[in-house]
C-alpha positions as CSV (number, residue, x, y, z in Angstrom):
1,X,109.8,150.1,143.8
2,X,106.0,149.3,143.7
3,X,105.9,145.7,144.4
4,X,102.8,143.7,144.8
5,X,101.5,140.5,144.4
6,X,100.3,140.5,141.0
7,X,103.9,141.8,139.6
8,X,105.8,139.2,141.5
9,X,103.3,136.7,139.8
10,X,104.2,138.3,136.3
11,X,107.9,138.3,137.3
12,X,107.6,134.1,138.0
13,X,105.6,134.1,135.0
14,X,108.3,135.5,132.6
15,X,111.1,133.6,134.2
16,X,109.2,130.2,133.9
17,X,108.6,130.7,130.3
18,X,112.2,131.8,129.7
19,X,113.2,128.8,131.3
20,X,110.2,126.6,129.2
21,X,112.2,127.9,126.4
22,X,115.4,126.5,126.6
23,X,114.0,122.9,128.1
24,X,111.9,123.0,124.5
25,X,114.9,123.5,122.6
26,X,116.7,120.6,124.4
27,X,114.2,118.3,124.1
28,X,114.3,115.3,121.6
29,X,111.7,116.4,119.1
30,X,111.4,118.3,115.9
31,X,114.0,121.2,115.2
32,X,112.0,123.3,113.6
33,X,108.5,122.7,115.7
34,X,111.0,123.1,119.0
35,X,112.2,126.5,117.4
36,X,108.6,128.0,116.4
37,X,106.9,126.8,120.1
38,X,110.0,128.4,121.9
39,X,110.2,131.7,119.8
40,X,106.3,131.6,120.8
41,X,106.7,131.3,124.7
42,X,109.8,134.0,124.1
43,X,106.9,136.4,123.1
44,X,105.0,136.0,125.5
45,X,107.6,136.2,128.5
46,X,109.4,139.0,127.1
47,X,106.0,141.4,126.8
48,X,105.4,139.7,130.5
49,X,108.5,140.8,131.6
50,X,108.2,144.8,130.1
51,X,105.2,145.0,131.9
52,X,106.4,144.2,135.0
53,X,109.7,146.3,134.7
54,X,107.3,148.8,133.7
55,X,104.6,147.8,137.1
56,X,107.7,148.2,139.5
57,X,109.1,151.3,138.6
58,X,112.5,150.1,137.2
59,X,111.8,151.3,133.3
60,X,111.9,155.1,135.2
61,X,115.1,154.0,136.7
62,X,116.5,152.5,133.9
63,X,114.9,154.3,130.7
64,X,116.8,151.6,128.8
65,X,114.6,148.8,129.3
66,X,112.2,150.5,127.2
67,X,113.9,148.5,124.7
68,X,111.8,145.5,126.0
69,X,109.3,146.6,124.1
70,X,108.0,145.4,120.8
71,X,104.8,143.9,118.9
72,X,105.7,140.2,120.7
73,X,101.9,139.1,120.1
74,X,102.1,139.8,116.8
75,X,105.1,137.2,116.7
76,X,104.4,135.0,118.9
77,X,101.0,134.7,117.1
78,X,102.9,134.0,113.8
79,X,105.2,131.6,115.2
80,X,102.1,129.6,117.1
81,X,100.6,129.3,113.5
82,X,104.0,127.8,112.3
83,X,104.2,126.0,115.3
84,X,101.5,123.7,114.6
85,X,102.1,123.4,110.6
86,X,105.7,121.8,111.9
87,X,103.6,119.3,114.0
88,X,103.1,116.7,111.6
89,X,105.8,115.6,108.7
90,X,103.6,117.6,106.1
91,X,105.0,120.7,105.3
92,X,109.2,120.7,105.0
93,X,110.3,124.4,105.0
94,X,108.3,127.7,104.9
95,X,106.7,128.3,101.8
96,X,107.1,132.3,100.2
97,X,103.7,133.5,101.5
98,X,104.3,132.0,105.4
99,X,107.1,134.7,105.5
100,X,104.7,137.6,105.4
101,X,102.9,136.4,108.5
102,X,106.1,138.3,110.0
103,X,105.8,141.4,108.1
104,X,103.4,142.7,111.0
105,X,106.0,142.3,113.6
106,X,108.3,143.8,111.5
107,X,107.0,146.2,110.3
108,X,105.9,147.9,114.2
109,X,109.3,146.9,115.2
110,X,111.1,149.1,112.7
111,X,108.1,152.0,113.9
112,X,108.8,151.8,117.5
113,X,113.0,152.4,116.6
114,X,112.2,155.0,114.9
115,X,109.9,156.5,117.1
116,X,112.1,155.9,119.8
117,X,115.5,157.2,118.3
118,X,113.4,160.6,117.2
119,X,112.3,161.1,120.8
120,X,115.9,160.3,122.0
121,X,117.6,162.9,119.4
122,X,115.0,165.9,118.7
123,X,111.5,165.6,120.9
124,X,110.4,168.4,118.8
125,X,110.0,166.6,115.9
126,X,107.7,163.7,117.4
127,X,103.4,164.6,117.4
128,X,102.1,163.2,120.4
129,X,98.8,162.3,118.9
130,X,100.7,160.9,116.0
131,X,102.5,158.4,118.2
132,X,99.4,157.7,120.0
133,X,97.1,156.9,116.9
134,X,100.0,154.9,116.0
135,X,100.2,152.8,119.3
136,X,96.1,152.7,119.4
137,X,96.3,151.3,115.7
138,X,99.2,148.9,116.4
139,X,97.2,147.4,119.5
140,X,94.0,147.2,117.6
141,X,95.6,145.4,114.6
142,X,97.5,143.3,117.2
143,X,94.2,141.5,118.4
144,X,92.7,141.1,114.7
145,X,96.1,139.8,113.9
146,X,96.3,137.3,117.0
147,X,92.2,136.3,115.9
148,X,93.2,135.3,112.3
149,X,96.5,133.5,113.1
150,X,94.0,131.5,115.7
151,X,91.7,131.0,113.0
152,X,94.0,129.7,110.7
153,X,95.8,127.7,113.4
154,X,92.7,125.9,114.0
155,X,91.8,125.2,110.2
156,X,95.1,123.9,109.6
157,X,94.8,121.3,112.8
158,X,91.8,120.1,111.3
159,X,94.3,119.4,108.3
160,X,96.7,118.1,110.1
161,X,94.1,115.4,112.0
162,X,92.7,114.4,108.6
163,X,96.0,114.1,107.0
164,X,97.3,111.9,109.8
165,X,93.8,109.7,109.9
166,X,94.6,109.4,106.3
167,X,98.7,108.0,106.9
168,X,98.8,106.8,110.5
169,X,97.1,104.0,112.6
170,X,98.5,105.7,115.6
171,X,98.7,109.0,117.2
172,X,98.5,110.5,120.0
173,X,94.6,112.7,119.7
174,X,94.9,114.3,123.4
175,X,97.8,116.4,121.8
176,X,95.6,117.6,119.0
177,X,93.1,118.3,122.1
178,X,95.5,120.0,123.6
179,X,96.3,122.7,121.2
180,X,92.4,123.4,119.9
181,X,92.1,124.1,123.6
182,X,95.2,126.8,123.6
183,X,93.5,128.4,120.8
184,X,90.3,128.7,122.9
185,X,92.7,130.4,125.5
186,X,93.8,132.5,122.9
187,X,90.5,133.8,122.1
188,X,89.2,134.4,125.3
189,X,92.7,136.3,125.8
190,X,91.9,138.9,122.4
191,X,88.2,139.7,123.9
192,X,89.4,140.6,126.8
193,X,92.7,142.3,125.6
194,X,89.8,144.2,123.4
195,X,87.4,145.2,126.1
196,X,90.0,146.5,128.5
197,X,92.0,148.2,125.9
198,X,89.4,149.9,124.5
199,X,87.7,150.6,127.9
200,X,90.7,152.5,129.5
201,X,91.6,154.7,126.2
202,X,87.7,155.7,126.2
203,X,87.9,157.1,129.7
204,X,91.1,158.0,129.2
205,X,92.9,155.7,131.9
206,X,96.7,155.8,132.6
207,X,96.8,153.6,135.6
208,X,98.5,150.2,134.8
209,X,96.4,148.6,137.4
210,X,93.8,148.2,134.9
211,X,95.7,145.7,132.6
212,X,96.9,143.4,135.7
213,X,94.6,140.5,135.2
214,X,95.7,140.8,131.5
215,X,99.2,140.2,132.3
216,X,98.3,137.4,134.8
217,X,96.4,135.7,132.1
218,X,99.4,135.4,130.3
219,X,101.2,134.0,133.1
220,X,98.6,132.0,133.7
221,X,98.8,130.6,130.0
222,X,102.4,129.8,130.7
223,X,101.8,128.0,133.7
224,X,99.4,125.7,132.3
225,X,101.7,125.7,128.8
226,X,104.0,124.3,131.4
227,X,102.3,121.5,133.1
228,X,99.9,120.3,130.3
229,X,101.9,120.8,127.6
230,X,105.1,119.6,128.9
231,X,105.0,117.7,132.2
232,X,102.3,115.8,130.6
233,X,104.0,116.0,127.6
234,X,100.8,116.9,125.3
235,X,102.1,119.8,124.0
236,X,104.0,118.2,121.0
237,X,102.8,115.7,118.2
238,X,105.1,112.6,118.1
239,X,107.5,112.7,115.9
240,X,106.5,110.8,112.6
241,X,108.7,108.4,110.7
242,X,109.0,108.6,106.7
243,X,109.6,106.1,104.3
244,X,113.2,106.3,103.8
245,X,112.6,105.6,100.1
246,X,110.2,109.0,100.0
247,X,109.9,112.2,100.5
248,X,107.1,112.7,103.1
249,X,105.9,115.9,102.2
250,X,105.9,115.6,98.1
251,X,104.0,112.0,98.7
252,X,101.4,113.0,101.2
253,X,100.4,116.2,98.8
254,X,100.7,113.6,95.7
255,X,98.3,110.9,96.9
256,X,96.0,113.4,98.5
257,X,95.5,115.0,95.0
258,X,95.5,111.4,93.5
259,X,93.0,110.8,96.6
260,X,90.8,113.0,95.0
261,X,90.4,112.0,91.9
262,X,90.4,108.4,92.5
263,X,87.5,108.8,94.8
264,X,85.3,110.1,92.1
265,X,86.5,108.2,89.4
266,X,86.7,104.2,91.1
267,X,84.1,102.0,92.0
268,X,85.4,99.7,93.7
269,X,83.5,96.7,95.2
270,X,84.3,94.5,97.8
271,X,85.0,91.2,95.3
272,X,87.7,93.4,94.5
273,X,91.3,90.8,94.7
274,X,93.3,93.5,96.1
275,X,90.1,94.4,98.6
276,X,90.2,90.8,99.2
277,X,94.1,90.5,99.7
278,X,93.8,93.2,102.7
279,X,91.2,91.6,104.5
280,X,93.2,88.5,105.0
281,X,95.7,90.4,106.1
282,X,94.0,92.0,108.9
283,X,91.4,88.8,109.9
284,X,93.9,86.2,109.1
285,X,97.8,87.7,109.7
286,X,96.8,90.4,111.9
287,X,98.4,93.0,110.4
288,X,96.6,95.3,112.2
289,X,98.7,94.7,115.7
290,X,101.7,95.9,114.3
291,X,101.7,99.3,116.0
292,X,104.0,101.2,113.2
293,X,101.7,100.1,110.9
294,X,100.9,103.3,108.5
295,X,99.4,104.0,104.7
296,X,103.0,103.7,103.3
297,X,103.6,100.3,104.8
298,X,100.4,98.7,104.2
299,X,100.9,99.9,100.8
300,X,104.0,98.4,100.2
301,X,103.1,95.0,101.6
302,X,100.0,94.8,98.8
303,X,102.5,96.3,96.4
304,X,100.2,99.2,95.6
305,X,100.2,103.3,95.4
306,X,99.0,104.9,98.9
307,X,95.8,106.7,96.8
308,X,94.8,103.2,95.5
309,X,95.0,101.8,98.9
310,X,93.4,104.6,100.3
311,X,90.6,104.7,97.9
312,X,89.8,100.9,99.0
313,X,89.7,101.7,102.5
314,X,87.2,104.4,101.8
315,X,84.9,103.1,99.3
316,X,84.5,99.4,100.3
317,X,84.0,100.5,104.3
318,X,83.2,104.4,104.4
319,X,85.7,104.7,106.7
320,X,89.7,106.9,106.4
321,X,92.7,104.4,107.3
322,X,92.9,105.2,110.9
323,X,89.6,104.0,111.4
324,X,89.7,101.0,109.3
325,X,92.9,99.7,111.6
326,X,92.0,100.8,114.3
327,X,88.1,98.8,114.1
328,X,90.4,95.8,114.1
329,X,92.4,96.7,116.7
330,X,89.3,97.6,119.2
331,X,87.6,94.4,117.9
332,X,90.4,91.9,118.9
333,X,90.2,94.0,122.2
334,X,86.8,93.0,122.7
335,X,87.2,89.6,122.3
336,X,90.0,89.3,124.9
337,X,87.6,90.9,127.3
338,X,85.3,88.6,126.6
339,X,86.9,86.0,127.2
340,X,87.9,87.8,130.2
341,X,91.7,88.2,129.9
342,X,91.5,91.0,132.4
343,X,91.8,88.7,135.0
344,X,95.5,87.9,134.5
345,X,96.4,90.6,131.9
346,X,96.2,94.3,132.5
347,X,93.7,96.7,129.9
348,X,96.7,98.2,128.9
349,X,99.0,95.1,128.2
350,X,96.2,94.0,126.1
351,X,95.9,97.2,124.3
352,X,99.6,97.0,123.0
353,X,99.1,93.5,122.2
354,X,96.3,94.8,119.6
355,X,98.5,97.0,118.3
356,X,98.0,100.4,119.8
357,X,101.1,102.5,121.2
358,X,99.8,104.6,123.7
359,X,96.8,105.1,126.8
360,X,95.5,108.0,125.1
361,X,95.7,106.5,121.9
362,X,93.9,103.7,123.0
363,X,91.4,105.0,124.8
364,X,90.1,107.4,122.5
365,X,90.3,104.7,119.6
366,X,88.1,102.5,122.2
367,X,86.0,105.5,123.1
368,X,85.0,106.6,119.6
369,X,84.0,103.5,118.3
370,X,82.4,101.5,121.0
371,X,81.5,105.1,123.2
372,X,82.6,103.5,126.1
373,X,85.8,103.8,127.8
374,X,87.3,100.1,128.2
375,X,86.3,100.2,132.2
376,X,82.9,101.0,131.5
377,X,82.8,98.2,128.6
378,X,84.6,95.4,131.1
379,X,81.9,96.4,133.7
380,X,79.2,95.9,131.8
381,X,80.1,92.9,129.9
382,X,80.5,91.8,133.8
383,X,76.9,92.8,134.7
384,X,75.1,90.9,131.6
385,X,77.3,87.6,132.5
């Protein structure tokens, strides 16, 4: 057998993501986001784990490995995409049209059987270059397949951040950080799948050797899927709580599309009563350090519709809900370091008491509106006393 160290890294590679799969599954999150991220990593190990059968000699020995081998880009690529649409509380099931995003996989799948059970039966019958205009093409449409499903991954987290801005005062932004940066892996990943790919079938190069940093890439992803994602625990969005009195997904898309039309159609001042009614409950009953507090319950404390509300927010201080709360939240913040509560209170004791839920949460909140981390803030409130 041909061992080296590259193929032992691809074998640890496959196994770790094997194994990342089943700790996904057990973990205490969504079903359906747990089932899409683990049918993901399951792609990616099991093309891993071909290659290095393949690298070390043992598909020869044991033709019936070959089997390994299908279009697992093309689904794990799909299942990434779904992946993040499961993320966030506003899509239920799979709509009609999300099921064709498997019809690539699919569709190779059924062509490699069929290839494979012709060779096994009559050679004869198989064209060579057939089969390999057919593996070019499948490769090819592989990478432009992988590229889209990126794109669209990435429009639909910019959804997904807007949508939650629009419902929730808290959320965790370093795991929406983390997956635009997986998608940047991603890309980097298809140019160079692209360039090698069509480099070695140029000069006509059999050697596998070519493909190894490839293949370590992948492991590579895995291992820093691994830590980052899950050791850190940024690899999946909390999970978000519902009214129990309505549907989450049918309400979101309602008072988006209300949203919409209210926006153009209000004018709504700031002597507005209910405008007036919220303020008091932010500068005189703090609201605002409840750290649950979302669209749907602010709504229902001012007896209002969720577009109505949300039309307020954005009209009388150009600003979405997450914003709005969270101004509050970094304002009281500033005042208790002012009045230098860091001396017997730690930043982040006084972060939850303003409301916030998490570091991350807080910091960026902090961060965005003040451009400061709260360190650099303390130190120089320190410097002008």
């Amino acid at each position: 057998m041909n061992w080296n160290l590259a193929n032992i890294l691809m074998m640890f590679g496959a196994l770790q993501g094997l194994i990342l799969c089943v700790i996904i599954l057990k973990k205490n999150h969504s079903k359906k986001t747990a089932k899409y991220l683990a049918i993901m990593l399951f792609g990616l190990s099991m093309n891993l784990l071909y290659y290095f059968s393949y690298d070390i000699g043992v598909v020869k020995v044991m033709p019936i490995l070959e089997s390994l081998y299908f279009p697992w880009a093309m689904l794990s690529a799909a299942c990434f995409y779904f992946y993040i649409v499961f993320t966030a509380p506003f899509q239920k099931e799979l709509t009609r049209n999300n099921y064709f995003a498997f019809a690539p996989f699919v569709i190779f799948t059924i062509l490699h059987i069929s290839i494979r059970v012709l060779m096994h039966y009559n050679k004869n019958v198989i064209n060579i270059d057939v089969v390999n205009f057919i593996f070019n093409f499948e490769e090819y449409f592989g990478i432009l397949f992988t590229l889209y499903m990126g794109f669209i991954s990435y429009k639909k987290l910019g959804e997904i951040e807007t949508l939650i801005e629009k419902q929730y005062s808290n959320y965790n932004i370093s795991k929406l950080i983390f997956h635009k940066r997986l998608l940047v892996v991603v890309l980097v990943f298809c140019l160079l799948w692209v360039a090698v790919y069509t480099y070695a079938i140029s000069i006509n190069i059999h050697s596998m050797n070519i493909y190894y940093f490839l293949w370590l890439f992948i492991a590579f992803v895995l291992q820093w899927i691994s830590w980052t994602g899950f050791i850190r625990d940024e690899a999946l969005l909390p999970v978000f709580k519902s009214n129990k009195n309505q549907d989450a997904t049918i309400t979101v898309e309602r008072d988006l599309e209300e949203d919409s039309v209210r926006d153009k159609s209000l004018k709504i001042q700031k002597d507005n009563p209910i405008y007036i009614k919220l303020i008091k409950l932010f500068e005189e009953e703090h609201i605002y350090k409840r750290p649950e507090l979302s669209l749907t319950i602010l709504s229902e404390t001012l007896n209002i519709s969720k577009s109505y509300l949300s039309a307020i927010i954005n009209q009388t201080t150009d600003k979405n809900f997450y914003e709005f709360v969270n101004k509050y939240r970094v304002d009281y913040l500033i005042s208790l370091f002012e009045e230098n509560k860091t001396e017997n209170y730690t930043i982040l004791s006084l972060a939850f008491d303003a409301g916030f839920n998490s570091k991350s949460t807080f910091q960026a909140a902090f961060k965005k509106i003040t451009t400061q981390t709260p360190t650099q803030y303390i130190k120089q409130l320190k410097i002008a006393i």
